[in-house]
C-alpha positions in Angstrom: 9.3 -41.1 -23.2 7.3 -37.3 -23.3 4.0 -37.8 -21.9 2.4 -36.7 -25.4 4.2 -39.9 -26.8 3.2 -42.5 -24.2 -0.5 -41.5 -25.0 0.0 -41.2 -28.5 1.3 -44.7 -28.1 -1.5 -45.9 -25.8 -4.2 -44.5 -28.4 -2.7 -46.6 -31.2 -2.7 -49.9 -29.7 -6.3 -49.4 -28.7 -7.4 -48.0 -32.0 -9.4 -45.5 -28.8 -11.5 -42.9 -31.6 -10.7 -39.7 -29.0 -6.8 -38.8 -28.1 -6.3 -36.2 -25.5 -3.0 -34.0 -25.5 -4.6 -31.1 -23.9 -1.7 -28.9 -21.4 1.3 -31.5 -22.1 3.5 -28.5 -23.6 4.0 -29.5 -27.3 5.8 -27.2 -29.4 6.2 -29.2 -32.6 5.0 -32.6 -33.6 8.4 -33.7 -33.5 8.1 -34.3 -30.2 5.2 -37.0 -31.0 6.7 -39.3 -33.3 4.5 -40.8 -35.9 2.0 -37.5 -36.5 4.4 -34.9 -38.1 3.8 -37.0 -41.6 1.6 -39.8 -42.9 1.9 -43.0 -42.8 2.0 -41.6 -38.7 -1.1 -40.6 -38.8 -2.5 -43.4 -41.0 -2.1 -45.6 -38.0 -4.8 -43.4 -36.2 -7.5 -44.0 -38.6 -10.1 -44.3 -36.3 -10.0 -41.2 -34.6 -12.8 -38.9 -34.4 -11.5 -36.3 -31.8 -8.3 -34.5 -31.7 -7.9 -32.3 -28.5 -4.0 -30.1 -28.5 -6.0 -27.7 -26.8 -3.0 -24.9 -24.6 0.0 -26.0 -25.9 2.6 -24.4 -27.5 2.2 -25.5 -31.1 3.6 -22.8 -34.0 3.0 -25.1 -37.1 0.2 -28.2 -37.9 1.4 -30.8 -39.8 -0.1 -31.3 -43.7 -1.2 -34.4 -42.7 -4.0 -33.6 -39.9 -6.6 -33.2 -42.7 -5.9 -36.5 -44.2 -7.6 -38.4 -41.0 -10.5 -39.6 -42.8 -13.2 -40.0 -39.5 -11.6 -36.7 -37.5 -15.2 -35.2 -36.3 -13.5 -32.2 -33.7 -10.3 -30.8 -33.6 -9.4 -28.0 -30.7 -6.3 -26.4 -31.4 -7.1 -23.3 -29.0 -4.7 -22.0 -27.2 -1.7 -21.9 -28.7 0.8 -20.2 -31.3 -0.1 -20.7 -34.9 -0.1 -17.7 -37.0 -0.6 -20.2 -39.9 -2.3 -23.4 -41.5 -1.1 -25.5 -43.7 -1.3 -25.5 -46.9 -4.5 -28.3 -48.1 -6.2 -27.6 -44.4 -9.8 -27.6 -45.5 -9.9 -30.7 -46.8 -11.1 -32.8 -43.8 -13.7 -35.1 -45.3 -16.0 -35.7 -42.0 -14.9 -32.5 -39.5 -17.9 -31.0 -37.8 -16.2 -29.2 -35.2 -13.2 -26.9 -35.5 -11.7 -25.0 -32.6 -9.0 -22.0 -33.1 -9.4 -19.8 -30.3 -6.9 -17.5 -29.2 -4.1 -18.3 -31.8 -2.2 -15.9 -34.1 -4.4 -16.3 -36.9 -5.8 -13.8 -39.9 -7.3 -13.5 -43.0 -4.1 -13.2 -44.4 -2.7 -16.8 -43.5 -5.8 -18.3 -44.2 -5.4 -22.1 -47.1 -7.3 -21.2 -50.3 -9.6 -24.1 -49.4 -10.4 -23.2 -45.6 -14.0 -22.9 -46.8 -14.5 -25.9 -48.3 -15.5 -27.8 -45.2 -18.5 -28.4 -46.1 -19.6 -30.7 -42.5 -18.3 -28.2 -40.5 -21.2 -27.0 -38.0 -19.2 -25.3 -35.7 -16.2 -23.3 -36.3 -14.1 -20.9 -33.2 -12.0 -18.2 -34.4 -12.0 -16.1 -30.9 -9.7 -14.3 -30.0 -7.2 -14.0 -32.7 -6.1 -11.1 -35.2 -9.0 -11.2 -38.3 -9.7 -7.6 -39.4 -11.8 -8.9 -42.5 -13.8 -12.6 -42.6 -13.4 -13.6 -46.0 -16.8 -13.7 -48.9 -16.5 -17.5 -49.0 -17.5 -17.8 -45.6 -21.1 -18.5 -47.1 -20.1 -21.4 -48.3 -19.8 -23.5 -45.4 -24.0 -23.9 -45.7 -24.3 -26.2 -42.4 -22.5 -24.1 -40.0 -24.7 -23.1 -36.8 -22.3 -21.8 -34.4 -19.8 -19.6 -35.2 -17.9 -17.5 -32.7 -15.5 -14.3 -33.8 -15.5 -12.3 -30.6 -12.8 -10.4 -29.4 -10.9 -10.5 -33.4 -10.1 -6.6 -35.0 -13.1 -7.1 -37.4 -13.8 -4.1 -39.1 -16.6 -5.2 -40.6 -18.6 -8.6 -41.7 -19.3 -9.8 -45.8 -22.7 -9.9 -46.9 -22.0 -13.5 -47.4 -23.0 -14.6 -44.0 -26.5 -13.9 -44.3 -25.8 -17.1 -46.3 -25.9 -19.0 -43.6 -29.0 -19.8 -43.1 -28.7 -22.8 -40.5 -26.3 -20.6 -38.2 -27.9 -20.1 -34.6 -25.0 -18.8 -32.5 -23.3 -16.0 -33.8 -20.6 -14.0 -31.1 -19.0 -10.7 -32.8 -18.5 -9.0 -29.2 -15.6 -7.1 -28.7 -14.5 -6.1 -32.6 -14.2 -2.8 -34.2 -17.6 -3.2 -35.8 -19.8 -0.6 -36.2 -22.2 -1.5 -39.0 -24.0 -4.6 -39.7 -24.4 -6.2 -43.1 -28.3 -5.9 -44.5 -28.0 -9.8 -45.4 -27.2 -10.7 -41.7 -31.5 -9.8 -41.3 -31.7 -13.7 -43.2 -30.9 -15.2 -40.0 -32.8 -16.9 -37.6 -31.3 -14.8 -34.3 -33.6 -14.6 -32.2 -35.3 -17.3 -31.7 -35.4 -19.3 -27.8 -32.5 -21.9 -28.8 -30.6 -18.8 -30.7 -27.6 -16.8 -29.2 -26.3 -13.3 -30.8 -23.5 -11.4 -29.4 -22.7 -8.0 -30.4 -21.5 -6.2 -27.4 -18.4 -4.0 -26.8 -18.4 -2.5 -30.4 -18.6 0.9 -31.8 -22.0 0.5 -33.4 -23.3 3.7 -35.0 -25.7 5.2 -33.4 -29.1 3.5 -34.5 -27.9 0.1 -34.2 -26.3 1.2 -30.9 -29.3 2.3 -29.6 -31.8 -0.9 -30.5 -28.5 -2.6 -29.0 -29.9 -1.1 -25.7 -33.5 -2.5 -25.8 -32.4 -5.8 -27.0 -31.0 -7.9 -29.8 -34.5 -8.5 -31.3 -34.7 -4.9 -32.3 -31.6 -4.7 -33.6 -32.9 -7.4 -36.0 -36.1 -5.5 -36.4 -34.1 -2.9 -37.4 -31.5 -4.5 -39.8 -34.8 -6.3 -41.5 -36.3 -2.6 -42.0 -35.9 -0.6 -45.4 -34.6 2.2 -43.2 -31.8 0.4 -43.0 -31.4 -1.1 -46.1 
């Protein structure tokens, strides 16, 4: 029995809400019988937190977003170039971790945005060159990290999100900022905004120098807009 399996098992027979497969070196969920299709994951329907964190995973199964009390799912570190098709439609997800994967806008579900609970969504270190307009529709997010993508540049869109605190864009191809991004509360003592190791034009590189706060001040100021 794989190691992946026997706790599988182990979290089915205790109904245990959190299941941990973190570093076992999955490939494909036919190594853990039961999750590639429902009813598998039926059986785990009171699990809140998902961890396949570094593994070696190419392809999710339909069926992940059909757990009706998943709260966080890290699937960071590993292969996937793609989701599957439907992947937005986790009812209660407030945490959603895809750091350093394969992933762009390209291979993004149609209904990606739709998560509607999600509060904290990863896409570091992957291959995004644009983030899609309907980013603004996920109206409770409040971190959201894109550092170290091939963003070219950001939709006026996120300036829609007006509960987002944590922002990270370092290390992009960025080198403007959109007007609507000055709607954001950035700056504030619980607040965190990234924005190194671009190639900001000059006026935003420059405020960049004497601190974030002016680099607001200066996005906020008709100059700019």
């Amino acid at each position: 029995m794989s190691k992946a399996k026997k706790v599988l098992d182990e979290a089915r027979e205790i109904q245990n809400p959190e299941l941990d497969l973190a570093d076992k070196g999955i490939a494909t969920f036919e190594e853990m019988p039961g999750l590639p299709v429902p009813p598998g994951l039926a059986n785990l329907v009171n699990l809140e937190i998902l961890n396949l964190f570094n593994n070696c995973i190419t392809e999710l199964p339909i069926s992940l977003s059909q757990m009706p009390k998943l709260r966080i799912l890290n699937v960071g570190m590993n292969r996937l170039d793609v989701l599957p098709r439907g992947f937005g439609a986790f009812p209660v997800l407030e945490v959603l971790d895809l750091t350093y994967n394969n992933l762009s806008e390209k291979n993004l579900p149609g209904n990606f945005f739709m998560m509607e609970t999600l509060r904290a969504l990863y896409l570091a270190d992957n291959d995004f060159e644009y983030l899609p307009p309907e980013i603004g529709q996920l109206k409770n997010l409040q971190i959201l990290v894109l550092r170290e993508n091939d963003l070219i540049e950001l939709p006026k869109e996120i300036g829609e999100l007006t509960r987002l605190r944590e922002l990270h864009i370092q290390g992009n191809r960025l080198t403007v900022l959109p007007p609507e991004i000055g709607n954001l509360d950035l700056v504030s003592n619980k607040a965190v905004f990234r924005m190194e190791f671009n190639p900001w034009v000059t006026p935003i590189g420059d405020q960049l120098q004497v601190g974030i706060s002016h680099v607001m001040d200066y996005i906020r100021s008709e100059t700019y807009r």
